[in-house]
N, C-alpha and C positions, 0 to 999 in steps of 0.2 A: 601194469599191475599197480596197485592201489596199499602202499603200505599202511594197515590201520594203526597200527600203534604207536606211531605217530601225533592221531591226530587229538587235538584240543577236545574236550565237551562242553558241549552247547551251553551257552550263556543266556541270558535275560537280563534286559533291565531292569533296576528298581526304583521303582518311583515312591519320591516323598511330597510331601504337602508344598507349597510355593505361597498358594495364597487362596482367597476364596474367591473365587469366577466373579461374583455380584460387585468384588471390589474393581473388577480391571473392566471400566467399560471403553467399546473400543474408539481409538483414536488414542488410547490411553497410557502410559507403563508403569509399572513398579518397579523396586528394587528391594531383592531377597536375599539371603543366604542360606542355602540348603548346604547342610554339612559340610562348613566350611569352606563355600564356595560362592564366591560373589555371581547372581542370576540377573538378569532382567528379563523382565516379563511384560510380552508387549502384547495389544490389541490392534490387530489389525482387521477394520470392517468386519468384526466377527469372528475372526481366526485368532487363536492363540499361540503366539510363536516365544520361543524364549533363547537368550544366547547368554553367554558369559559376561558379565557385567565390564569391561577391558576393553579402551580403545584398541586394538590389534595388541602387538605385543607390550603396549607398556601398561604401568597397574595403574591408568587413569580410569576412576567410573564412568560411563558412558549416563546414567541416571541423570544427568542436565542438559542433554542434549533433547534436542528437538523431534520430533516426530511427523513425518507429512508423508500420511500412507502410510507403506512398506517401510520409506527411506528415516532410518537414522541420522541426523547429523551430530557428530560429538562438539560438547564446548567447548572443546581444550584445545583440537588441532582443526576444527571445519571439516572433517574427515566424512563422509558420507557414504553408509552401509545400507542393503536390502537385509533388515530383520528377518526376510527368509528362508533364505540364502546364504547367510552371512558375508556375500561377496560384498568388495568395496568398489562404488559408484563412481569414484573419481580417480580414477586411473592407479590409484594405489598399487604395492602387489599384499598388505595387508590383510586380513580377512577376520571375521568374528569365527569363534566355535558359536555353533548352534546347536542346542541342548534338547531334546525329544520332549516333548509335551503332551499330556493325558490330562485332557478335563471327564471328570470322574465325582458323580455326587457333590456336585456344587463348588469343588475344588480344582483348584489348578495342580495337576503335579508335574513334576520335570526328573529326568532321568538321573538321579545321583550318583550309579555308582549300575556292577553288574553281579549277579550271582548263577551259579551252575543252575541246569534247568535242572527241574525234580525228575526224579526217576535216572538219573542217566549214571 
């Protein structure tokens, strides 16, 4: 048996602005803040991927770090991540949060936050 009352109602993400598509060409990244939340926004051949702007856990930007492909390398420690994946590349046990992306009308937007789905 299946106790319903229990259970959670269905969420959604919501997405806000990051930046405009035209500005991130690929090979490219930004750095945003949506709602209080340091982002980077990467191009990868085409693909828009985005993660928490944080070497792993400390509050260093990753925004000067290097881009070749997928791979992130940070300035600050040589730490080298897969932007889409957020795993890290060099044996680390580290890892990025990676943030849900929706290109939508010429904008980039990334997941900020969640709300109840309507109706429920």
């Amino acid at each position: 048996m299946l106790q319903v009352g229990g259970l959670r109602s269905a969420r959604r993400p919501v997405y806000r602005r990051a930046c405009a598509s035209v500005d991130l060409n690929p090979g490219h990244m930004t750095a945003v803040e949506v709602e209080g939340q340091p982002i980077l926004v990467v191009n990868v051949e085409g693909q828009v991927y985005a993660v928490i702007n944080r070497c792993g856990d400390t509050p260093l930007p990753l925004q000067f770090g290097t881009l070749d492909g997928a791979e992130l390398r940070c300035s600050w420690h040589g730490c080298r991540y897969d932007v889409r994946s957020g795993k890290r590349l060099d044996g680390g046990a580290e890892h990025l949060t990676v943030v849900p992306v929706a290109v939508q009308d010429d904008e980039i937007r990334v997941a900020a936050g969640v709300e109840p789905e309507a109706g429920r």
